[in-house]
DRENDREN-186429 format. One record per residue: residue number from 1; residue in three letters; chain; x, y, z of N, C-alpha, C in turn. Coordinates in pm, 1 decimal, m for minus. Each point is the difference from the previous one (the first is absolute). Layout:
<pts>
- k,r,c,n_u,n_v,n_w,ca_u,ca_v,ca_w,c_u,c_v,c_w
- NUM,Ala,A,X,Y,Z,X,Y,Z,X,Y,Z
...
</pts>
This chain:
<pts>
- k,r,c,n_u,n_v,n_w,ca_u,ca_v,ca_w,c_u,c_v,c_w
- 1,Unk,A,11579.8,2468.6,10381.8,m94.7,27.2,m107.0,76.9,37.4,m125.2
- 2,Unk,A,m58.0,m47.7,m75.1,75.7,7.0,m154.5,m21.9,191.8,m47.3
- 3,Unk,A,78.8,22.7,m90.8,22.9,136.3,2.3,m152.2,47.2,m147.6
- 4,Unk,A,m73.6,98.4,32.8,m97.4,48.2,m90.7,41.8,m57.0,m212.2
- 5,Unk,A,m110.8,m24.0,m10.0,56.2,m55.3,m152.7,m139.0,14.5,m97.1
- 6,Unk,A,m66.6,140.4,m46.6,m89.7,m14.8,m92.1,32.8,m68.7,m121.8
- 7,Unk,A,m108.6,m112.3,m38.2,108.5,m36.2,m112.9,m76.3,92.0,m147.0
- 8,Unk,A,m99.4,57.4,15.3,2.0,114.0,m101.0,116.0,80.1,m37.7
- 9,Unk,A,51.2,25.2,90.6,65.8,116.6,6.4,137.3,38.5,m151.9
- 10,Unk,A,23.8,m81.4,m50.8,50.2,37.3,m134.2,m116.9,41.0,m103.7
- 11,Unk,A,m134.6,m32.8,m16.6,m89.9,m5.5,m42.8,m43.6,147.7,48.6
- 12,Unk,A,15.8,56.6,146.4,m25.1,146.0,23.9,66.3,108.7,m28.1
- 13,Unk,A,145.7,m35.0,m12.1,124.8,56.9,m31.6,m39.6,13.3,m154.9
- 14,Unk,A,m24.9,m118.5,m75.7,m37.4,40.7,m107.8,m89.0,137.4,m76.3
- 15,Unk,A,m77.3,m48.9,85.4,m143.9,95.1,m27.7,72.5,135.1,52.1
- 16,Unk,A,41.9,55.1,77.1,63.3,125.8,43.8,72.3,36.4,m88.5
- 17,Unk,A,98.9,m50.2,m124.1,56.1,m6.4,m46.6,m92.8,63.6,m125.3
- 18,Unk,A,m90.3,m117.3,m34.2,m41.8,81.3,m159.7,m158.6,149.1,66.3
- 19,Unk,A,m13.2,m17.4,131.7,m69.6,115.9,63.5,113.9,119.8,m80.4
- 20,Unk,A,115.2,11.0,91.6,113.1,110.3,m44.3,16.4,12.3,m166.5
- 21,Unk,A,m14.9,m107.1,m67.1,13.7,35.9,m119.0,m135.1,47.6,m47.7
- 22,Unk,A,m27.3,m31.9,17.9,m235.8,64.1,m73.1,7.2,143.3,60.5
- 23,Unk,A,39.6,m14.9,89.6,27.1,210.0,77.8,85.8,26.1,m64.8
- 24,Unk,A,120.7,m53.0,m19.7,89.4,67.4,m120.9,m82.7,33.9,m132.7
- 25,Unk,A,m33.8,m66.9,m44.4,m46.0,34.2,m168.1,m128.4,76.6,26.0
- 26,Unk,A,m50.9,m2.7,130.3,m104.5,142.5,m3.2,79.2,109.4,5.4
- 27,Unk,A,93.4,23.7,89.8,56.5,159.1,m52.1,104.4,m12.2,m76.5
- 28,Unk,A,m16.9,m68.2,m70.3,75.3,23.9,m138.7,m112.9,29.5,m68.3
- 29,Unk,A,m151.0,m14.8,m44.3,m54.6,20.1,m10.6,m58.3,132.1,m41.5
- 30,Unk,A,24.1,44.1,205.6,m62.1,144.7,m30.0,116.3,106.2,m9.3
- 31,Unk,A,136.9,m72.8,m18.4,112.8,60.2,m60.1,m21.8,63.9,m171.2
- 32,Unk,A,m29.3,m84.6,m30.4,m18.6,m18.0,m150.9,m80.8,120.9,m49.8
- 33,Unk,A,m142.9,4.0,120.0,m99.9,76.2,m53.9,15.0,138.6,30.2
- 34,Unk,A,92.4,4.5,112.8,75.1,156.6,26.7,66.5,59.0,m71.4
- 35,Unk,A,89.2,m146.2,m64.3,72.5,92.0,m136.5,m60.8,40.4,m96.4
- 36,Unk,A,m99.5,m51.9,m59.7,m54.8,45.3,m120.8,m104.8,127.1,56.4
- 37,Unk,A,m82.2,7.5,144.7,m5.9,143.8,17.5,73.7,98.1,m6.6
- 38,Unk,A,130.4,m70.3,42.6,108.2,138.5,m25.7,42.8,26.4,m149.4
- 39,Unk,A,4.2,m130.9,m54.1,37.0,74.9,m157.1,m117.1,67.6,m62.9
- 40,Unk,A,m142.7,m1.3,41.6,m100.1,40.5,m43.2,16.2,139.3,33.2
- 41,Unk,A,7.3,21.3,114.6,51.9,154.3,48.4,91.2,63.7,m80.2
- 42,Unk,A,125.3,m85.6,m37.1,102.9,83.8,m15.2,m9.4,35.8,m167.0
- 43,Unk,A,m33.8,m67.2,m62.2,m124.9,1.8,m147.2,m81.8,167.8,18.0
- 44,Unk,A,m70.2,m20.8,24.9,m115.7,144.3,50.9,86.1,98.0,32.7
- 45,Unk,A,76.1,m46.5,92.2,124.5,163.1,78.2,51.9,32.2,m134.1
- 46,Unk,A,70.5,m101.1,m59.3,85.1,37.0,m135.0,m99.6,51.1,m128.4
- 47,Unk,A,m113.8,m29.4,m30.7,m94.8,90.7,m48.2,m59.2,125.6,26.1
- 48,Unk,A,15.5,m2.5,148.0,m33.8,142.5,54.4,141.9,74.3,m24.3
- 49,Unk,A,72.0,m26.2,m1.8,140.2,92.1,9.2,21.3,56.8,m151.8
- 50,Unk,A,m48.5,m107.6,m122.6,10.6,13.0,m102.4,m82.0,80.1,m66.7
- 51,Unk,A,m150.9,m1.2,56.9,m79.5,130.3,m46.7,55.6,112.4,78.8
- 52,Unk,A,56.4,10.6,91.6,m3.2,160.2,100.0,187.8,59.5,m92.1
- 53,Unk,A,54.7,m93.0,m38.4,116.7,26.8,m79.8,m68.5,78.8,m146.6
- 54,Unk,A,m126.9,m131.0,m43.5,m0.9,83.9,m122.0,m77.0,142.5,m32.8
- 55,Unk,A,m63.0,m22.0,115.8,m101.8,125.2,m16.5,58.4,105.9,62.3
- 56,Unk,A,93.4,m4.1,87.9,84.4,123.5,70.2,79.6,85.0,m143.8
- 57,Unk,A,18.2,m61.7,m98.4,42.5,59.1,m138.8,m57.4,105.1,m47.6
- 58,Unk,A,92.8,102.2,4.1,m75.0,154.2,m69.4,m83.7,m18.6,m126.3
- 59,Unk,A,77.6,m42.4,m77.4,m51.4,m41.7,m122.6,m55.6,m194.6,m13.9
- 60,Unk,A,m106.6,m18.6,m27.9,m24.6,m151.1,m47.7,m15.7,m7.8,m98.6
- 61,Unk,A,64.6,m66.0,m37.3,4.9,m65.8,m162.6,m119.2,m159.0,m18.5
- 62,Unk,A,m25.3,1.6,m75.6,m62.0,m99.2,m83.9,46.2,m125.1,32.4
- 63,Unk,A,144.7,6.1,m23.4,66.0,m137.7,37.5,20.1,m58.9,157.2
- 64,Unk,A,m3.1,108.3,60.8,11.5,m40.9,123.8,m88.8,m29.4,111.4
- 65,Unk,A,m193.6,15.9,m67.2,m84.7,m10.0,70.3,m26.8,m125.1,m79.9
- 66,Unk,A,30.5,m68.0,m136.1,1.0,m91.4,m45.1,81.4,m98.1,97.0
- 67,Unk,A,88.2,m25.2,0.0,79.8,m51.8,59.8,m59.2,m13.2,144.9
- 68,Unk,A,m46.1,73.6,72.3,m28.7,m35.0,148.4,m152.8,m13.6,m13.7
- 69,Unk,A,m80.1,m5.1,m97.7,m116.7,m95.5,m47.5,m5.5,m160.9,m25.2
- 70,Unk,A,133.8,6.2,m41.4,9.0,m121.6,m46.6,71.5,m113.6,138.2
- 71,Unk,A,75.4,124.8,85.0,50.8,m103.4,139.7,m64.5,m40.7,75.8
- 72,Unk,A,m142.0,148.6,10.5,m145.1,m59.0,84.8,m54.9,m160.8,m9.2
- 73,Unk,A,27.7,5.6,m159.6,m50.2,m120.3,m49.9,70.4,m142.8,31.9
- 74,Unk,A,135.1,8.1,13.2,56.8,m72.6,23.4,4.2,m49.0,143.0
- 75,Unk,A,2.9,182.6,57.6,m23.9,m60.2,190.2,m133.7,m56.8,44.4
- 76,Unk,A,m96.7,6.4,m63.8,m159.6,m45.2,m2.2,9.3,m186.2,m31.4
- 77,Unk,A,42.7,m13.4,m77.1,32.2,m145.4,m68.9,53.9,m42.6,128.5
- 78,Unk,A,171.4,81.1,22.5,27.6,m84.2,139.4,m43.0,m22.8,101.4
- 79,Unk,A,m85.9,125.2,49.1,m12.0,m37.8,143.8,m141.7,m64.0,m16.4
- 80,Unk,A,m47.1,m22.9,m135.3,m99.4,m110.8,m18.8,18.1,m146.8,33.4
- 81,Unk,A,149.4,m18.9,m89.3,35.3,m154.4,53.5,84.6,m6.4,162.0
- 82,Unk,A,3.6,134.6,14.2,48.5,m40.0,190.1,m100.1,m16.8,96.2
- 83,Unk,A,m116.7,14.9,m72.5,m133.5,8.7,110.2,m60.7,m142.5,m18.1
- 84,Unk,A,64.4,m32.9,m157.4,m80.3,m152.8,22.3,87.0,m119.1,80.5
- 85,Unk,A,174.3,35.0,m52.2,68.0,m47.0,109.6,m36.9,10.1,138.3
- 86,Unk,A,m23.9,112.8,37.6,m16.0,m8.7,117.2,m125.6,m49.5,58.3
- 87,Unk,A,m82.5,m42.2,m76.8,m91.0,m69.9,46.6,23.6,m95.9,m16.6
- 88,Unk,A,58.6,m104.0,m48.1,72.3,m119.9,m39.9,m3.0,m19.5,132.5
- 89,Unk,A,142.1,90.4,48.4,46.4,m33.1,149.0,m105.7,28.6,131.6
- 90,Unk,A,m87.9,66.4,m46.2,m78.7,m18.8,111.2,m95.3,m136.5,7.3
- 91,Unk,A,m52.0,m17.9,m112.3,6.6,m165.6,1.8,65.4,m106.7,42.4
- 92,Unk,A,149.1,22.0,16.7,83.3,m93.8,m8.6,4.2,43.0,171.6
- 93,Unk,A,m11.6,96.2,8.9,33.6,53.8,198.9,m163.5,m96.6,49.0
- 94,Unk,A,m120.4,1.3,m37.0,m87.8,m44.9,66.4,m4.1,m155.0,1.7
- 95,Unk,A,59.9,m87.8,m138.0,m9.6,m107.2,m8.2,166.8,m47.3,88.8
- 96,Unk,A,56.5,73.5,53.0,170.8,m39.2,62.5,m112.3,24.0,147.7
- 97,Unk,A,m61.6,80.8,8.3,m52.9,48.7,138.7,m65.0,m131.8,69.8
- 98,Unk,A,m77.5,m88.8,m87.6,m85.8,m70.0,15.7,112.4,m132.3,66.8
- 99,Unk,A,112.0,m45.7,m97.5,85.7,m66.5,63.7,89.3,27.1,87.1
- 100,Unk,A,m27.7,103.7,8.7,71.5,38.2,165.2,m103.8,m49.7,122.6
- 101,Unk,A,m102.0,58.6,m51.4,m78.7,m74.1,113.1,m1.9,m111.3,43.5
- 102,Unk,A,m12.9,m71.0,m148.3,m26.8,m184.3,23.4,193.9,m39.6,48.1
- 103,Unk,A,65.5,54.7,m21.1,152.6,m16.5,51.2,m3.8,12.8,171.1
- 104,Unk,A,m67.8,81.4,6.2,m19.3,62.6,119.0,m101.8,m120.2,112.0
- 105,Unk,A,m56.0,m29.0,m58.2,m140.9,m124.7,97.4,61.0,m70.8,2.4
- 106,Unk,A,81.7,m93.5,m93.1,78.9,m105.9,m17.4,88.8,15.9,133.4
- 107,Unk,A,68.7,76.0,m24.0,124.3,2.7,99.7,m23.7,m1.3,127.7
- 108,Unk,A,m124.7,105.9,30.5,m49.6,12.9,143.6,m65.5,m168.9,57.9
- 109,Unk,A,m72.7,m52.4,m105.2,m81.8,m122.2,37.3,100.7,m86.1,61.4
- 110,Unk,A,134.9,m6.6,m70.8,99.9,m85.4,58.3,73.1,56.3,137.4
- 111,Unk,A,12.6,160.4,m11.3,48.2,2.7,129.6,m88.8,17.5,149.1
- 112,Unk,A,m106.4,13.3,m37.1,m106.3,m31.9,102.4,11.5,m154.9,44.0
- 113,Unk,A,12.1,m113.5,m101.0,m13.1,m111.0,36.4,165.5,5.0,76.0
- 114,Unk,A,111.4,52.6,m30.3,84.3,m47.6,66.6,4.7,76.0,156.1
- 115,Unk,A,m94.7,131.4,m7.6,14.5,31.2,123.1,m64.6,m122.2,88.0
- 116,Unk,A,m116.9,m53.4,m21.0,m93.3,m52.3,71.2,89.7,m140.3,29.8
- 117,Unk,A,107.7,m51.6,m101.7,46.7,m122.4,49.1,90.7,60.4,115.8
- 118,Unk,A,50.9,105.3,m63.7,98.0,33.4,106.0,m31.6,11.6,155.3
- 119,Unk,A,m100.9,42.2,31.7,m100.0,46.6,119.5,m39.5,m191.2,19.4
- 120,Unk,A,m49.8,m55.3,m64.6,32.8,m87.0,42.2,110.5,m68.1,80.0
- 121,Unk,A,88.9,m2.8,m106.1,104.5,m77.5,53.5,57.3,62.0,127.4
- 122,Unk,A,1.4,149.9,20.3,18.6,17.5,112.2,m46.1,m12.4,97.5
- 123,Unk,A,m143.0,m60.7,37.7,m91.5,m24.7,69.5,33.5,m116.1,62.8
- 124,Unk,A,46.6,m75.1,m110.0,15.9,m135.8,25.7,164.2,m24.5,92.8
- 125,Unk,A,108.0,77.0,m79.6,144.7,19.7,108.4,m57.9,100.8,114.4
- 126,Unk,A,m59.6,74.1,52.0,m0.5,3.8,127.4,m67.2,m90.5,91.0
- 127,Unk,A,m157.1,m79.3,m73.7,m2.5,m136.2,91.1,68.1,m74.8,m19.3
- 128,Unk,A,113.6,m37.0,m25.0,110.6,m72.5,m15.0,67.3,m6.1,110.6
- 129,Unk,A,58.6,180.0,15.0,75.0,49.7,74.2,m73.0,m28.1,164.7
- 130,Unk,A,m96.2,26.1,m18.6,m84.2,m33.0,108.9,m8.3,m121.3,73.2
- 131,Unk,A,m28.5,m73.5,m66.6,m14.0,m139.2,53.0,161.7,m68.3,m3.1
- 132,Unk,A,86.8,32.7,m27.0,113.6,5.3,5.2,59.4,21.7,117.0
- 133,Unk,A,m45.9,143.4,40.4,39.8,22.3,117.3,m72.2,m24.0,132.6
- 134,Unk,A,m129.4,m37.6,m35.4,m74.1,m75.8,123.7,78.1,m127.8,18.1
- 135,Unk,A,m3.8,m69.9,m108.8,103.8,m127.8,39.7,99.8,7.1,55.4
- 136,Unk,A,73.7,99.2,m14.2,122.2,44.0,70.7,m4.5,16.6,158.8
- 137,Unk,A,m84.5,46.0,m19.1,m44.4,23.1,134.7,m46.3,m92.2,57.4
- 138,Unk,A,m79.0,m73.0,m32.9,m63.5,m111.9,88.5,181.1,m144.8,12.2
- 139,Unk,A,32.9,8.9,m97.7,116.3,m93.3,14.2,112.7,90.5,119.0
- 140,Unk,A,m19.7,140.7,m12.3,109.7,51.7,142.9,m83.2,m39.7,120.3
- 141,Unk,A,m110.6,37.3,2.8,m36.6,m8.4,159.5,m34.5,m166.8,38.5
- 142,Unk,A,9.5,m103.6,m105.9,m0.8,m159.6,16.1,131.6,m8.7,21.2
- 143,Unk,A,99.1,87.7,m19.8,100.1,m70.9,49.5,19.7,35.7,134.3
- 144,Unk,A,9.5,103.8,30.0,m28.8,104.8,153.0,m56.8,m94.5,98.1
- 145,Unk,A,m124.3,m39.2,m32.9,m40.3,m111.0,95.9,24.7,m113.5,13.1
</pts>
């Protein structure tokens, strides 16, 4: 019997291939969106540190509640455009999500079909093997007699 031969099978290899890559660029994805939570955090921490610096001051001056009025403002702006970034990427995580899936059916549809040839074909080399060896047999005991 000739040896197993899906001829999909570069065609499945394929598909496994850009499967691994579509899962790659999802957690890169939700890489992306972790970082900008963390710089969003670290924004706020560094504002919180900056009021508890300025207000721990015996004396406050004019200039210096100016000044950390004006950083509020600046940290407000930022972690304004990190929230829209980061919704960007959560967009970009649900629409990567979606081709993971369809990456995902693709690949399975083909390796289901190669299981089923495979189960085939093995079905088929053990009646092979079978009738193989009945013949065998019937040609030993024809000679016997």
């Amino acid at each position: 019997m000739k040896r197993f031969d899906f001829p999909l099978e570069r065609v499945r290899r394929w598909r496994a291939e850009q499967l691994n890559l579509e899962e790659l660029k999802l957690q890169q994805a939700f890489a992306e969106r972790q970082a900008l939570a963390r710089a969003k955090q670290q924004i706020r921490d560094e504002l919180d540190r900056e009021s508890r610096q300025v207000l721990a001051k015996p004396a406050l001056e004019s200039l210096d509640l100016e000044a950390l009025d004006s950083f509020r403002y600046h940290v407000r702006d930022r972690v304004r455009d990190l929230e829209n970034r980061e919704s960007q990427a959560e967009q970009r995580i649900v629409a990567q999500r979606q081709k993971v899936i369809e990456a995902r059916r693709q690949f399975e549809l083909l390796d289901r079909l190669r299981t089923k040839a495979l189960t085939e074909w093995t079905a088929a080399a053990d009646k092979e093997q079978e009738t193989l060896a009945a013949e065998m047999f019937l040609a030993k005991s024809i000679r016997e007699s």
